[in-house]
N, C-alpha and C positions, 0 to 999 in steps of 0.2 A: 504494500500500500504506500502512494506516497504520501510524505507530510505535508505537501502544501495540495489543497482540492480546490476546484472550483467548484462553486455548490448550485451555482446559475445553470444547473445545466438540464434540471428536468430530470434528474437521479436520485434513486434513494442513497443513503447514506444511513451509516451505522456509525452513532460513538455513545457516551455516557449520557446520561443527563447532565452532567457536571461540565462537560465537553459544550455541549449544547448551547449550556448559557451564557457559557464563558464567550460563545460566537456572536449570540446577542449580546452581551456588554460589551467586547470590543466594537461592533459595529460602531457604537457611540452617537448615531445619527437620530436614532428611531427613540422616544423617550415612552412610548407605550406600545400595548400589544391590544388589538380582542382575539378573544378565542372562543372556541363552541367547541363540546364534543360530539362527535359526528356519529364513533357506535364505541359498543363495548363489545367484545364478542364474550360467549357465554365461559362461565367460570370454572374454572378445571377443578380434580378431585382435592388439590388444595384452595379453592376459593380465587384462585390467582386468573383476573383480566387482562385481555389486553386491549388499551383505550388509543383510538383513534381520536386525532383533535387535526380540528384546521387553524392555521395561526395566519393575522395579518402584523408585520408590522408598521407600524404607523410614525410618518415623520412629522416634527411638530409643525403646523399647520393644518393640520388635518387630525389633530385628534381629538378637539372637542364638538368637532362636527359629527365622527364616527362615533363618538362614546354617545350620545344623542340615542343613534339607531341603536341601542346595548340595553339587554333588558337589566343591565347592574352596573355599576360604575365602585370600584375600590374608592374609598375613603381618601385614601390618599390623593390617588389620581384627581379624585373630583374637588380637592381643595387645591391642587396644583393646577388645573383651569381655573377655577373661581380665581385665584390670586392671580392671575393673568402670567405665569411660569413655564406652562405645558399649552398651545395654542389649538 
């Protein structure tokens, strides 16, 4: 495998979660996400899912028009628009 991927390319990719988010916090551009989970599939002899989610991320300008359409908005988030910080 190599270490440097391009992730633009309409490919799954496999790493940690911890991998993951480390890709969203370097990005550094995008200061919110929505998300929805799309399915569960049904749970094994240990209880154990596995969950499908569709993620957008969102660059500021566009996130408190998107969180609008959002049946929930994190606390956070929603004082970081109110305070005019997150757009």
């Amino acid at each position: 495998m190599a270490d440097e991927m391009a992730y633009d390319d309409g490919n799954w990719y496999a790493m940690t979660l911890g991998e993951f988010i480390g890709l969203l916090v370097d990005a550094g551009q995008d200061p919110a996400v929505v998300f929805r989970v799309v399915d569960d599939s049904e749970s094994d002899e240990d209880g154990k899912v596995v969950r499908k989610l569709e993620v957008v991320l969102l660059p500021d300008g566009y996130v408190a028009h998107a969180a609008k359409q959002c049946a929930g908005v994190h606390k956070t988030l929603r004082l970081l628009i109110e305070g005019g910080v997150v757009r």
